[in-house]
DRENFITI-656882 format. One record per residue (C-alpha): x, y, z; residue in three letters; residue number from 1. Coordinates in pm, 1 decimal, padded with zeros to 6 digits. Layout:
residues N
SITE        px        py        pz    r    k
SITE         X         Y         Z  ala  NUM
...
END
This chain:
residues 110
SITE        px        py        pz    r    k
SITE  -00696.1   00106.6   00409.1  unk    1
SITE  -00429.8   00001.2   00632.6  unk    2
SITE  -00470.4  -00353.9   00545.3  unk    3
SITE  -00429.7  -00280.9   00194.1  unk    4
SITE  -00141.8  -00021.8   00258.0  unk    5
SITE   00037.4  -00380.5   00478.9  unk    6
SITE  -00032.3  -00667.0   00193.1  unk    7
SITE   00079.4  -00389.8  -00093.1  unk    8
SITE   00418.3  -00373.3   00066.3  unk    9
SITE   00420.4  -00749.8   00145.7  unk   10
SITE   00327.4  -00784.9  -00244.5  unk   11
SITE   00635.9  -00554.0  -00341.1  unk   12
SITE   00872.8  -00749.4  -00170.2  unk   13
SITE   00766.8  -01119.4  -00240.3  unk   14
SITE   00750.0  -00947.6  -00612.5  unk   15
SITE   01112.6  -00864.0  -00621.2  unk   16
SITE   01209.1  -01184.0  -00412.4  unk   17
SITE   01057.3  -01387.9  -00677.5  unk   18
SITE   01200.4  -01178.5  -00961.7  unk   19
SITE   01555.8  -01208.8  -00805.8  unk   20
SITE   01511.5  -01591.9  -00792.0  unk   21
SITE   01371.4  -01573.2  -01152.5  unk   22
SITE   01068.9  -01651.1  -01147.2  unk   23
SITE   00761.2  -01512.7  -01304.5  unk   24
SITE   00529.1  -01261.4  -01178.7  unk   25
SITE   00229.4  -01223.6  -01342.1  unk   26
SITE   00163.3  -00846.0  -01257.8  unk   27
SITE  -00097.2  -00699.7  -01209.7  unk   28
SITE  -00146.9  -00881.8  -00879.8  unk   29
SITE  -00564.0  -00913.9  -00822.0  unk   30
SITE  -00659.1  -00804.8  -00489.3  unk   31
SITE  -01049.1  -00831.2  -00395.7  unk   32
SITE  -01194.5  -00556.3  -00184.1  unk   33
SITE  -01570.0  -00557.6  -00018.4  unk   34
SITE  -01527.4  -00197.8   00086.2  unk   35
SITE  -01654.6  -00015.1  -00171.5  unk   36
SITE  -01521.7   00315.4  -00007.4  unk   37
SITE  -01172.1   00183.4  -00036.7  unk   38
SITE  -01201.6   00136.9  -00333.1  unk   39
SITE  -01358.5   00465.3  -00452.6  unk   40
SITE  -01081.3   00635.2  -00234.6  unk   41
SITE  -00790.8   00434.3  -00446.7  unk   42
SITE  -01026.5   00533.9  -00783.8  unk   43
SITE  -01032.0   00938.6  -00649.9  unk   44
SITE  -00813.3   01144.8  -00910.9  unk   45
SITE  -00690.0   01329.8  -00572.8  unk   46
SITE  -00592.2   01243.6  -00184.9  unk   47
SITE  -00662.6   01547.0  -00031.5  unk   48
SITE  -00768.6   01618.6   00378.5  unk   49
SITE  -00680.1   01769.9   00651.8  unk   50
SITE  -00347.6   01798.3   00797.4  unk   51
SITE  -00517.5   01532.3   01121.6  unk   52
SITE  -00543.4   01274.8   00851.6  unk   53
SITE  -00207.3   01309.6   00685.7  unk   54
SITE  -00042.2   00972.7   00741.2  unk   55
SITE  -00406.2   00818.5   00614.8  unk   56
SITE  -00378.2   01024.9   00279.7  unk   57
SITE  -00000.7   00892.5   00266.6  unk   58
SITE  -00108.6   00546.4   00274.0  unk   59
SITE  -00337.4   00565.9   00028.3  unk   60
SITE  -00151.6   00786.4  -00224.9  unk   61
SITE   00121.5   00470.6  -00204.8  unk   62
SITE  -00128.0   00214.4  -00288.5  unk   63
SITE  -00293.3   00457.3  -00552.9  unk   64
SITE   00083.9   00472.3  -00654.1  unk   65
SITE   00071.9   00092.3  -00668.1  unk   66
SITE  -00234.2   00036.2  -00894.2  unk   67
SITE  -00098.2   00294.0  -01168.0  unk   68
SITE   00261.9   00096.5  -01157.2  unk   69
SITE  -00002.3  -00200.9  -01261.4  unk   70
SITE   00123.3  -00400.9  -00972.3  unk   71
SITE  -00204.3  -00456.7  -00804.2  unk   72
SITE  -00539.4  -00459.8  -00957.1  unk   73
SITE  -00852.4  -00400.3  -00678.2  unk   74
SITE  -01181.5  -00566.4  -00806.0  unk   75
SITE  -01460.9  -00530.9  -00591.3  unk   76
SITE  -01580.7  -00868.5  -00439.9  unk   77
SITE  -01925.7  -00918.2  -00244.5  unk   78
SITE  -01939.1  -00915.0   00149.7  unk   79
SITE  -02077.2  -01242.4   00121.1  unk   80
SITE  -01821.6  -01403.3  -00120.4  unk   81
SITE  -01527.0  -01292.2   00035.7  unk   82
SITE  -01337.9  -01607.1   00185.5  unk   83
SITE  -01146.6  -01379.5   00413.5  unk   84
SITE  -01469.8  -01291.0   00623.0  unk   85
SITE  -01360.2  -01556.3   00842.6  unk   86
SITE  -01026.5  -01428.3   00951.0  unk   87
SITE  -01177.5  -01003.7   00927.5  unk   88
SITE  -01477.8  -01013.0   01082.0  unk   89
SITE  -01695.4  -01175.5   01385.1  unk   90
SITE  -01913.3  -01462.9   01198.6  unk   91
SITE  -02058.2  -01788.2   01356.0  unk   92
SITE  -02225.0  -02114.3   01268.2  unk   93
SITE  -02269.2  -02233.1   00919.5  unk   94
SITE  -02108.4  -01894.3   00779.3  unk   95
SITE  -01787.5  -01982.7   01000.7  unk   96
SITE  -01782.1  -02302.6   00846.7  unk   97
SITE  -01828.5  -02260.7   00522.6  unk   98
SITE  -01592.3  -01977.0   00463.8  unk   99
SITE  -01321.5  -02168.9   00658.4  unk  100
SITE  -01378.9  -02480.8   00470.6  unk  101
SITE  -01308.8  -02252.9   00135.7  unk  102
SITE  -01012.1  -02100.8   00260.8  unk  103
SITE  -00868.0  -02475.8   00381.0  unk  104
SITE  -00934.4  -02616.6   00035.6  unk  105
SITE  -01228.9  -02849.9   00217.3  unk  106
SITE  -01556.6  -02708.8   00044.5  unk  107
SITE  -01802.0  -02989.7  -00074.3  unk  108
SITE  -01984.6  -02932.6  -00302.1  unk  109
SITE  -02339.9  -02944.3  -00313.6  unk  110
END
């Protein structure tokens, strides 16, 4: 959640950078998620907890906030297909290679 809550806020303000230089923003921003948690928290019709988990329930009522101001959309993408694996999450081999080559633009096809 606190990666969402961080590219949200970056999203706001290259949003209104790009609006003050006049440019188009094509709104709702897409943002794939593979944590299907996250996403069910962001779908909830409530953030409630416990007063321990207050600043958690904060950032997720802003990005909540977010999706209803049709800013960002969150799709759900699979573990497998997500090109950011390589940057999140400890993977080796032909996996490490393959996602980086997507993410560099140097994918052959085959």
């Amino acid at each position: 959640m606190k990666a969402l809550y961080e590219l949200t806020i970056t999203l706001i303000f290259v949003s209104n950078l790009l609006e003050e230089l006049k440019r188009a923003v094509e709104l709702p921003v897409m943002i794939y998620e593979d944590s299907q948690p996250t996403i069910d928290l962001i779908n909830q019709s409530t953030c409630s907890g416990s007063n321990r988990s207050k600043h958690f329930i904060m950032l997720t009522r802003f990005v909540k906030g977010q999706v209803e101001k049709r800013l960002i959309e969150i799709r759900k993408i699979a573990g497998e297909k997500n090109k950011a694996n390589v940057l999140t999450k400890i993977i080796t081999g032909r996996e490490f290679n393959d996602s980086f080559n997507k993410i560099m633009g140097t994918a052959h096809s085959q």
